[in-house]
DSSP file (Angstrom, degrees, kcal/mol; ACC not computed):
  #  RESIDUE AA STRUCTURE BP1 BP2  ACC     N-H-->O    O-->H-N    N-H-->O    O-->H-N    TCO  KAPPA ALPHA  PHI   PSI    X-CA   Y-CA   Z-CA
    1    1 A X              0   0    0      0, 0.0   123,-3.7     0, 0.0     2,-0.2   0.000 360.0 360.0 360.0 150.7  -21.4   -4.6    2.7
    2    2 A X  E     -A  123   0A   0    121,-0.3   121,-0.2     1,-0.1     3,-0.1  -0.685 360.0-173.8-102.4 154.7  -17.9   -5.9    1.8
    3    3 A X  E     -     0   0A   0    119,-3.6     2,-0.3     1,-0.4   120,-0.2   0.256  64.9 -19.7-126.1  -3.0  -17.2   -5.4   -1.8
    4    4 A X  E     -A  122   0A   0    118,-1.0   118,-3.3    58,-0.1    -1,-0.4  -0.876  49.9-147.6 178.0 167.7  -13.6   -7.3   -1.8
    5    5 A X  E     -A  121   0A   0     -2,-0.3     2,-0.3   116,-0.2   116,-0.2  -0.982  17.6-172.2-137.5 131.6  -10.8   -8.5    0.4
    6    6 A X  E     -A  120   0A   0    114,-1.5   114,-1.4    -2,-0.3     2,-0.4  -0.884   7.8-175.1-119.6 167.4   -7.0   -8.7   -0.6
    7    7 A X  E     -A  119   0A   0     -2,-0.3     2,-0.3   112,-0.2   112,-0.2  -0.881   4.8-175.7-141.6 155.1   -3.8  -10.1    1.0
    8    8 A X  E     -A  118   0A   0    110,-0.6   110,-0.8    -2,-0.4     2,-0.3  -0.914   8.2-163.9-157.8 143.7   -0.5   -9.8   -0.2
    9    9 A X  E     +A  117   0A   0     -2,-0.3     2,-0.3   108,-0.2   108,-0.2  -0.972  16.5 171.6-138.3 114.7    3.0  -11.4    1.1
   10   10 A X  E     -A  116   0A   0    106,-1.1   106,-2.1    -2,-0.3     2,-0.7  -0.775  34.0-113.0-120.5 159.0    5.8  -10.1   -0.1
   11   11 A X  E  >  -A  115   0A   0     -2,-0.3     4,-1.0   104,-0.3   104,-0.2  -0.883  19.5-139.4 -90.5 121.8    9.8  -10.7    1.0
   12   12 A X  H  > S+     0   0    0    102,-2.9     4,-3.2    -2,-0.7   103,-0.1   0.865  95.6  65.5 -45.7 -39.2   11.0   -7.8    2.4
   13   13 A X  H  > S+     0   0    0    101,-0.4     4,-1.5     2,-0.2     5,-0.3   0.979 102.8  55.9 -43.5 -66.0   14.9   -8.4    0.3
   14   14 A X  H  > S+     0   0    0      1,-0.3     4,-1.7     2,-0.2    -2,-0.2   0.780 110.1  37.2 -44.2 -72.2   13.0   -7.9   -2.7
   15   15 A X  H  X S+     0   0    0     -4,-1.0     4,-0.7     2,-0.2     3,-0.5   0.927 113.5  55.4 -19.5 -82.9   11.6   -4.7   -1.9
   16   16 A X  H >< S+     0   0    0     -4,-3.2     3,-0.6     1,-0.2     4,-0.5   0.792 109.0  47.1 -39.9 -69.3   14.7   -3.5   -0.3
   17   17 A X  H 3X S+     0   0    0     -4,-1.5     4,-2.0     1,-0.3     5,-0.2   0.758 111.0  61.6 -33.9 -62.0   17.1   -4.3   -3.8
   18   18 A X  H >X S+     0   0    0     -4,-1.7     3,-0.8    -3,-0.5     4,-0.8   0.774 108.0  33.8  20.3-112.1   14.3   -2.6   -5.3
   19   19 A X  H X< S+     0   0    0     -4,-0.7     3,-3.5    -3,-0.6    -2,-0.2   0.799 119.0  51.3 -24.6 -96.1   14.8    0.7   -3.4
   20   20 A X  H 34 S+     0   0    0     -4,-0.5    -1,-0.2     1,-0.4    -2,-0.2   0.342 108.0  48.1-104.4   4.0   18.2    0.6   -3.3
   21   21 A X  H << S+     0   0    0     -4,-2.0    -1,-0.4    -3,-0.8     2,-0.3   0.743 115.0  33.4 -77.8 -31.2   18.8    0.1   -6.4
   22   22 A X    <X  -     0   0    0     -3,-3.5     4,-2.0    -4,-0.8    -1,-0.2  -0.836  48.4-162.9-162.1 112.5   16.8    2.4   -8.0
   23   23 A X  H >> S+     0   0    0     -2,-0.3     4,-1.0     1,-0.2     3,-0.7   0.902  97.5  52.9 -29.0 -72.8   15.6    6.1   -7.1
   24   24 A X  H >> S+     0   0    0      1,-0.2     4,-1.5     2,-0.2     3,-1.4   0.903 102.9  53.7 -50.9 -65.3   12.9    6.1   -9.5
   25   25 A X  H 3> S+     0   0    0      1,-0.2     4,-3.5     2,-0.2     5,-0.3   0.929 110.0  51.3 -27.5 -54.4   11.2    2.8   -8.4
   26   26 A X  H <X S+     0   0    0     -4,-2.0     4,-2.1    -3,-0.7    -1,-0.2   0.881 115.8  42.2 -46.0 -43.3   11.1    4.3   -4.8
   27   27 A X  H << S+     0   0    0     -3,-1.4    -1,-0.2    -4,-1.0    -2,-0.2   0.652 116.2  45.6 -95.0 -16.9    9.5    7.5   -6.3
   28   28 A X  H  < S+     0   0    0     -4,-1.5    -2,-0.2    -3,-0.2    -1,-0.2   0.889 121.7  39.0 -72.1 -61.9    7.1    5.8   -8.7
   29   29 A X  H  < S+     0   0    0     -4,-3.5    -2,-0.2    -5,-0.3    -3,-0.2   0.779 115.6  38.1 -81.1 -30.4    6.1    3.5   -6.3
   30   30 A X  S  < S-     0   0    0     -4,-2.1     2,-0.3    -5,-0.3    46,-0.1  -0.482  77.3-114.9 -99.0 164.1    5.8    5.5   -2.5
   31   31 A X     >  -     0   0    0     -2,-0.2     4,-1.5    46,-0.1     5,-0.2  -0.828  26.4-108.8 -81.7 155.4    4.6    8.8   -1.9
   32   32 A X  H  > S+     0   0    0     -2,-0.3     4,-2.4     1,-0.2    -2,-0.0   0.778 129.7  46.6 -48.8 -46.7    6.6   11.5   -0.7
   33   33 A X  H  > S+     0   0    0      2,-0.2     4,-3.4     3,-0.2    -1,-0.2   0.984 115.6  47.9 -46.6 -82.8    4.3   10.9    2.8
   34   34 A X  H >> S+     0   0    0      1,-0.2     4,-1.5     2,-0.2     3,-0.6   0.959 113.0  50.0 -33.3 -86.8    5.1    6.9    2.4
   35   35 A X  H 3X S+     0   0    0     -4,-1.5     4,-2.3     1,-0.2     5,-0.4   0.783 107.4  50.6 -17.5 -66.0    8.8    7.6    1.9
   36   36 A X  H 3< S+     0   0    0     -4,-2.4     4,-0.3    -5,-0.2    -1,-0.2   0.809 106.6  51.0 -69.4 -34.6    9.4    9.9    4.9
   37   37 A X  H X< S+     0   0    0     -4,-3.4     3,-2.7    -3,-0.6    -2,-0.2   0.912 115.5  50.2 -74.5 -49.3    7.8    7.7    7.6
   38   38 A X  H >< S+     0   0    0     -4,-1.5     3,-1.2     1,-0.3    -2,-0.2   0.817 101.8  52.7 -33.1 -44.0   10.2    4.8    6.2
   39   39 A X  T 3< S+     0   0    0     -4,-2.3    -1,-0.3     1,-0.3    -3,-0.2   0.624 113.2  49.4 -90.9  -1.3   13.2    6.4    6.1
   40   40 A X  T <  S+     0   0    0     -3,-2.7    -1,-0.3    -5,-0.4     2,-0.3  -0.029  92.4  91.9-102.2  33.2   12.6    7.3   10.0
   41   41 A X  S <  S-     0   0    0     -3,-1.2     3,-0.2    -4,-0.1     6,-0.0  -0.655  81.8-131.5-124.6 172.8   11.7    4.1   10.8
   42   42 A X  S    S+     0   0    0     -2,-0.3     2,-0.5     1,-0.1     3,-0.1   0.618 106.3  43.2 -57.0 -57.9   14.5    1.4   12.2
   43   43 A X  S  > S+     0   0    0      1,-0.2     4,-0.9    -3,-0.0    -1,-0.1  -0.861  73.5 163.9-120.1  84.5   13.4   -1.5    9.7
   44   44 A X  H >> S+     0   0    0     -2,-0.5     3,-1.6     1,-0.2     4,-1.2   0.957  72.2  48.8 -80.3 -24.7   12.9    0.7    6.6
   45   45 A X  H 3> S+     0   0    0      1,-0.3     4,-1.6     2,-0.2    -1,-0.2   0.798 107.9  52.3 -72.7 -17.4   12.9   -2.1    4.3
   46   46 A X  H 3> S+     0   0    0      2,-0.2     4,-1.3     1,-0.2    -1,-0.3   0.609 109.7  51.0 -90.1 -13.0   10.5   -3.9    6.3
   47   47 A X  H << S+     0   0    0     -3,-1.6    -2,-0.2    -4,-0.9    -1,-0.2   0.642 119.0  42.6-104.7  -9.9    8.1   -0.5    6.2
   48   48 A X  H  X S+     0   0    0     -4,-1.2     4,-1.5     2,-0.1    -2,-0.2   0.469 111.4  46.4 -19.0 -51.8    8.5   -0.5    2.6
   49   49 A X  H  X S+     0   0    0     -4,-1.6     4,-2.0    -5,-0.3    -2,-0.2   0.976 111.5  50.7 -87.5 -51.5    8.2   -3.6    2.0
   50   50 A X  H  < S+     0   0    0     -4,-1.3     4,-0.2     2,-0.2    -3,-0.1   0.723 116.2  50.9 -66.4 -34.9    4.6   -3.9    4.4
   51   51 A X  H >> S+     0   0    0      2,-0.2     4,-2.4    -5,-0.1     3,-1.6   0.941  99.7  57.5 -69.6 -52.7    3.4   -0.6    2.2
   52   52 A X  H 3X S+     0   0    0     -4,-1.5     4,-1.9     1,-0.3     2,-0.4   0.992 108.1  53.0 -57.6 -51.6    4.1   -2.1   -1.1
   53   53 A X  H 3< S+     0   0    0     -4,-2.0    -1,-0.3     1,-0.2   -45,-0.2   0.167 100.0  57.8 -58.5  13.6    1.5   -5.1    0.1
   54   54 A X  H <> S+     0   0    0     -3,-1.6     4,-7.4    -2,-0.4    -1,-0.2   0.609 105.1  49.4 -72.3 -71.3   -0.9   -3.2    0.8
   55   55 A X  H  X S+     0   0    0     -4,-2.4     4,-2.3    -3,-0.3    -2,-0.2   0.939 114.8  42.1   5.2 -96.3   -1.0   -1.8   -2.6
   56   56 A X  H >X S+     0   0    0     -4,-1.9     3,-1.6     2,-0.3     4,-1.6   0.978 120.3  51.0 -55.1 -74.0   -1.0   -5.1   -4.3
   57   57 A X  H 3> S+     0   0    0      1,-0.4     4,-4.0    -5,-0.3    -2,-0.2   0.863 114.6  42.7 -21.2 -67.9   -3.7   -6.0   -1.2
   58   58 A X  H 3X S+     0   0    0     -4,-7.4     4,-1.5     2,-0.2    -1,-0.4   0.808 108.7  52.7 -77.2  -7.4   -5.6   -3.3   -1.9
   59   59 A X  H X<>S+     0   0    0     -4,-2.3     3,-2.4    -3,-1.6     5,-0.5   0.996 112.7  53.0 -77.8 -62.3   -5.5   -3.6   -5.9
   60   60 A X  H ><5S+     0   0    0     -4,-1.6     3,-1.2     1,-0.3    -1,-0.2   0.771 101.2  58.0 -24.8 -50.3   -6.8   -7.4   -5.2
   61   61 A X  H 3<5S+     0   0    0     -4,-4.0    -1,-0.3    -5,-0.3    -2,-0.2   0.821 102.8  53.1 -61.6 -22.5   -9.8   -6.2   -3.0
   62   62 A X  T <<5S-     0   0    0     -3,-2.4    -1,-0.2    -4,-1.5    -2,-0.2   0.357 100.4-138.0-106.5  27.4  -11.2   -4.0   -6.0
   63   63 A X  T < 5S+     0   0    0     -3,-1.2    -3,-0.1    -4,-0.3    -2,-0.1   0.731  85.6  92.6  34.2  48.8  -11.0   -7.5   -8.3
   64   64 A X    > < -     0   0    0     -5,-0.5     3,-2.6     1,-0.2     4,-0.3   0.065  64.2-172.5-145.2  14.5   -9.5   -4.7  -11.2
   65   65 A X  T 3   -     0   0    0     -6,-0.3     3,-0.4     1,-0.3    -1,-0.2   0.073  69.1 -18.3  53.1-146.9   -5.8   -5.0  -10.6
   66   66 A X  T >  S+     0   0    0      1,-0.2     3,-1.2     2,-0.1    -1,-0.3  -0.022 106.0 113.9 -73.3  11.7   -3.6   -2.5  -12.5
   67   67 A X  T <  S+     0   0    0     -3,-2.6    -1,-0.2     1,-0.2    -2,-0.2   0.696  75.5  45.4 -65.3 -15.2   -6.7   -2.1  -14.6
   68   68 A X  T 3  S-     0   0    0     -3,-0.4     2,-0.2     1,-0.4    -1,-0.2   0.023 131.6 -44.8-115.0  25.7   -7.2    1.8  -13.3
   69   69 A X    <   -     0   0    0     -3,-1.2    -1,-0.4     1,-0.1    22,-0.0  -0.627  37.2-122.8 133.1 174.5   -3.6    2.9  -13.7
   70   70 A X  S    S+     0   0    0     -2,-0.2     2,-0.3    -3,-0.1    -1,-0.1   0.528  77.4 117.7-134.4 -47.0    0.1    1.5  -12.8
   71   71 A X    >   +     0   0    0      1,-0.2     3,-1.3     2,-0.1   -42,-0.1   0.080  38.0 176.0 -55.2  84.0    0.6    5.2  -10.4
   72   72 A X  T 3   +     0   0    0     -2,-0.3    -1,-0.2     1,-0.2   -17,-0.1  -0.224  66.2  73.7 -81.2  52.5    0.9    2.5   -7.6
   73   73 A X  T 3  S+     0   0    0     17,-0.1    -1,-0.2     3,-0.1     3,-0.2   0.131  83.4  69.0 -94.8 -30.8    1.7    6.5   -5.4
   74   74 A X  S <  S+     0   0    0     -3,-1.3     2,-0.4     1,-0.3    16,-0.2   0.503  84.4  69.3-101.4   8.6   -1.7    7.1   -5.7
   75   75 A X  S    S-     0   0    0     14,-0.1    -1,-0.3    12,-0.0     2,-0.2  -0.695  79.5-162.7-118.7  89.0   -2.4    4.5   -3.3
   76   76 A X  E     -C   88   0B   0     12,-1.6    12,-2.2    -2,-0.4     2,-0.6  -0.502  24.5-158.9 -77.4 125.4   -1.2    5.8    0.0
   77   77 A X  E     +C   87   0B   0     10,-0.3     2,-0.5    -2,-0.2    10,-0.2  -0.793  28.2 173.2-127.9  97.5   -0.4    3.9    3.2
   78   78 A X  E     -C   86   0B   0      8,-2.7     8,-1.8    -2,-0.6     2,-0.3  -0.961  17.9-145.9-127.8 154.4   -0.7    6.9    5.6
   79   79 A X  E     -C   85   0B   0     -2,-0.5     6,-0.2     6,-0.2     5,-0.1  -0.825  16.2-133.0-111.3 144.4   -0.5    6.2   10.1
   80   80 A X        -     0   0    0      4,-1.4    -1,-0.2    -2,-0.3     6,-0.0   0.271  42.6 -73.4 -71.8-149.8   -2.2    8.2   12.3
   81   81 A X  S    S+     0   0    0      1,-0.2    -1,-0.0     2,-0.1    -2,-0.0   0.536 138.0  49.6 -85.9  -4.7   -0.9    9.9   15.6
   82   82 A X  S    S-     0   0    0      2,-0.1    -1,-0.2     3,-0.0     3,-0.1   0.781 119.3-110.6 -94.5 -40.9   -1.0    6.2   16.9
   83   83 A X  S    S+     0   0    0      1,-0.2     2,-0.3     0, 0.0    -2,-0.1   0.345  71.8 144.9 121.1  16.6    0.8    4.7   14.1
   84   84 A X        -     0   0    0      1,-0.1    -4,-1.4    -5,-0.1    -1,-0.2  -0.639  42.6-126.6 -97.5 124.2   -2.4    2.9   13.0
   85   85 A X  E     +C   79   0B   0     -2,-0.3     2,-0.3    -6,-0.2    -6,-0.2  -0.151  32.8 159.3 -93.3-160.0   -2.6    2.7    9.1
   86   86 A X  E     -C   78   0B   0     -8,-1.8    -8,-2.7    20,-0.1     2,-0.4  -0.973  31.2-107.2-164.0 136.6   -4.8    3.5    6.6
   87   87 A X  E     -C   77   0B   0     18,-0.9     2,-0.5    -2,-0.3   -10,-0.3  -0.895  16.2-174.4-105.3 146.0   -5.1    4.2    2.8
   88   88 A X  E     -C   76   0B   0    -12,-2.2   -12,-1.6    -2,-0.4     6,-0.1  -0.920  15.2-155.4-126.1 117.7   -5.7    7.3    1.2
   89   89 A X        +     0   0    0     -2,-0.5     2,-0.2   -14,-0.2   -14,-0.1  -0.408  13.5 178.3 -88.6-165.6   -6.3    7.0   -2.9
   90   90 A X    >>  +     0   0    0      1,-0.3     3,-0.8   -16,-0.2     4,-0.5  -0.589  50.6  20.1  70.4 139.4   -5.6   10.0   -5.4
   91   91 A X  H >> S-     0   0    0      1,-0.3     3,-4.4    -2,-0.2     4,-1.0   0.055 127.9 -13.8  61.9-173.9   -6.0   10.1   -9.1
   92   92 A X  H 3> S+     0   0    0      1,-0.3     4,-2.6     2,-0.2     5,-0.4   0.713 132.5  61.2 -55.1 -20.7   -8.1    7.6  -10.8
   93   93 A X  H <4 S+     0   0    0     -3,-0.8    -1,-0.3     2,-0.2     4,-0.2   0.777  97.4  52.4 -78.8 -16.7   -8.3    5.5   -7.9
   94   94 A X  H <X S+     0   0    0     -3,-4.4     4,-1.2    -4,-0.5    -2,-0.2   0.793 106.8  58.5 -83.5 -19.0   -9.8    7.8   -5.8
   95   95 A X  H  X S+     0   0    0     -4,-1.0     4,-1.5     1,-0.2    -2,-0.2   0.994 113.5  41.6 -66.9 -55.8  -12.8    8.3   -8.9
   96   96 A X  H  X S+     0   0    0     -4,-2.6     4,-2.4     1,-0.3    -1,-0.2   0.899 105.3  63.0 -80.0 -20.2  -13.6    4.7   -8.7
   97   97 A X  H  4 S+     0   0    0     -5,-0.4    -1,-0.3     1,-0.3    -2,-0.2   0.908 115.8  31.2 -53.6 -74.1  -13.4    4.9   -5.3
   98   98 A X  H  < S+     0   0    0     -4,-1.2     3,-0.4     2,-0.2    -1,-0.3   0.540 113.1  55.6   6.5 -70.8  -16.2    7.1   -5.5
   99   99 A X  H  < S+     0   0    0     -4,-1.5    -1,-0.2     1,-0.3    -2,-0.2   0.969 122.5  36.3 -63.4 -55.9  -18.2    6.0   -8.6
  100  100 A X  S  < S-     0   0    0     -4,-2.4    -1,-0.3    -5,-0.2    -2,-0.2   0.031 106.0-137.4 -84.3  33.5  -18.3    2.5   -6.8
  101  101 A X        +     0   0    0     -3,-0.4     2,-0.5     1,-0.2    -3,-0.2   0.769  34.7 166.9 -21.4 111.5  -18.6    3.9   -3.0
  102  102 A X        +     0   0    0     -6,-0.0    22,-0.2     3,-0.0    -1,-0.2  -0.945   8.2 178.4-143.9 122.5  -16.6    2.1   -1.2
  103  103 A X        +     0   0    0     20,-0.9     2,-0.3    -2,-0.5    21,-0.1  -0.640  52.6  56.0-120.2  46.3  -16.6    4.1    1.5
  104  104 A X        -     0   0    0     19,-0.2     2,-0.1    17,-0.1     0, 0.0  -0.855  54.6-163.7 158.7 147.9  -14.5    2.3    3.8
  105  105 A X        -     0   0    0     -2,-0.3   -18,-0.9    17,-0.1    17,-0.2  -0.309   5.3-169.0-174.9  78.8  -10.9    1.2    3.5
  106  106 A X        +     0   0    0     15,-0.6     2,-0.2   -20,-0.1   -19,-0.1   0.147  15.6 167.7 -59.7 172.7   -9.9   -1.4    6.1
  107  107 A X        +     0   0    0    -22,-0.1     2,-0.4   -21,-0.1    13,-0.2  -0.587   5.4 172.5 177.9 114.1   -5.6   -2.0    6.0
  108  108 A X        -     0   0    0     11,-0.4    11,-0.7    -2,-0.2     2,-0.3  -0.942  18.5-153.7-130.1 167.6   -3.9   -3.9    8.8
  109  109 A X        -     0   0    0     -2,-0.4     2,-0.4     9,-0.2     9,-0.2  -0.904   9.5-167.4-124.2 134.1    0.2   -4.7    8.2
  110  110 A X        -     0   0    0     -2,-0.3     7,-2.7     7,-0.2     2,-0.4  -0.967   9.5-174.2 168.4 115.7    2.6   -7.4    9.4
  111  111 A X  B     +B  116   0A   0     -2,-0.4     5,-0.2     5,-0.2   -65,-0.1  -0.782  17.4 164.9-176.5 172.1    5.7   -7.6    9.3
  112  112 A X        -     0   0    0      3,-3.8     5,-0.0    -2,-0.4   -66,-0.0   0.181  52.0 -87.9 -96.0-141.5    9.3   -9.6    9.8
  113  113 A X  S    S+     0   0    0    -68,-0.0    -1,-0.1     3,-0.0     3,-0.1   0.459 128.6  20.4 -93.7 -27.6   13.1   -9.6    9.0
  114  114 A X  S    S+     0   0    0      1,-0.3  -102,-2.9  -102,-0.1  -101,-0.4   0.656 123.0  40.3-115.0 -65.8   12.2  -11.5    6.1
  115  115 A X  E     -A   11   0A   0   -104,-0.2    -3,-3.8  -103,-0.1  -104,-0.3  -0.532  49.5-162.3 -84.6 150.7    8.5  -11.1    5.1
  116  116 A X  E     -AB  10 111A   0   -106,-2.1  -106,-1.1    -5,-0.2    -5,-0.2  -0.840  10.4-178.6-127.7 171.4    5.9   -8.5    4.9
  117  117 A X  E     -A    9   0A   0     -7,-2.7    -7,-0.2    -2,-0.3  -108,-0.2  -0.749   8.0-175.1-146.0-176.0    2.1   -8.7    4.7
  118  118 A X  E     -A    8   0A   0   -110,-0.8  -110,-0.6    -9,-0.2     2,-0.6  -0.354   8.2-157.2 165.4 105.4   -0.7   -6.7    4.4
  119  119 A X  E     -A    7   0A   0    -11,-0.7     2,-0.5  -112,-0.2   -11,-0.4  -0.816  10.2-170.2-107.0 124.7   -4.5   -7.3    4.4
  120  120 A X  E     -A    6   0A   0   -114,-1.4  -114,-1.5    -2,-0.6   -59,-0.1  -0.822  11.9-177.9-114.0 113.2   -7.5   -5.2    3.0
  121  121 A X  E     -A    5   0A   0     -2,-0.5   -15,-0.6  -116,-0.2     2,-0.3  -0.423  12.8-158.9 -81.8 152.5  -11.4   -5.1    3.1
  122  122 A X  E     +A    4   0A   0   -118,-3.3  -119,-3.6   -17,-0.2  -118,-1.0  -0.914  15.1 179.4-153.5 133.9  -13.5   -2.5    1.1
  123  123 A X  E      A    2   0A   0     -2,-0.3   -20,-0.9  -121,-0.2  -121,-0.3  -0.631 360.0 360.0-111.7 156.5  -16.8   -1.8    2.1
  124  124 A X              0   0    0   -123,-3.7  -122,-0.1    -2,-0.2    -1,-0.1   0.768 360.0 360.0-113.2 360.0  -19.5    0.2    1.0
């Protein structure tokens, strides 16, 4: 059963100024994991920017926002050996994950030169 869907569109500038303005943002926001495939990627702002929407995606699907913590880190955008992604929670978003079994945790990603996207189901 789907328990929510989110989408988020972000412009990739935004992100980038972000980042490259400020360390800490980067480090609040990514994980160490997130971070290191970006900065090996070609269009890092654009693999940045396509993470952070995801985030925001998935905080939509679980109709509770920022209501279970701000450590937007603990919601992890990790690729497989295919490059196909996924999210991986931590910290209080992996207990609701739990409590509420949502047991599933769809993520597909898009993105341009200018914009990025990022849509998510959770099922249980």
């Amino acid at each position: 059963m789907i328990i929510g869907i989110g989408i988020d569109l972000i412009e990739v500038d935004r992100v980038q100024t972000k980042i490259s303005r400020n360390e800490a943002f980067k480090n609040t926001v990514f994980s160490r994991e997130e971070i290191d495939w970006c900065e090996k990627q070609t269009n890092k702002g654009e693999n940045y920017a396509a993470r952070f929407a995801a985030k925001e995606a998935f905080l939509k699907a679980t109709g509770r926002g920022l209501s279970m913590g701000y450590e937007l880190s603990n919601i992890e955008v990790v690729n497989d050996a295919i490059g196909k992604p996924s999210i991986r929670l931590a910290g209080a978003y992996k207990e609701e994950a739990a409590k509420c079994n949502w047991n599933h945790i769809h993520v597909t990603l898009s993105h341009l030169r200018e914009t990025a996207c990022a849509v998510v189901i959770i099922e249980q």
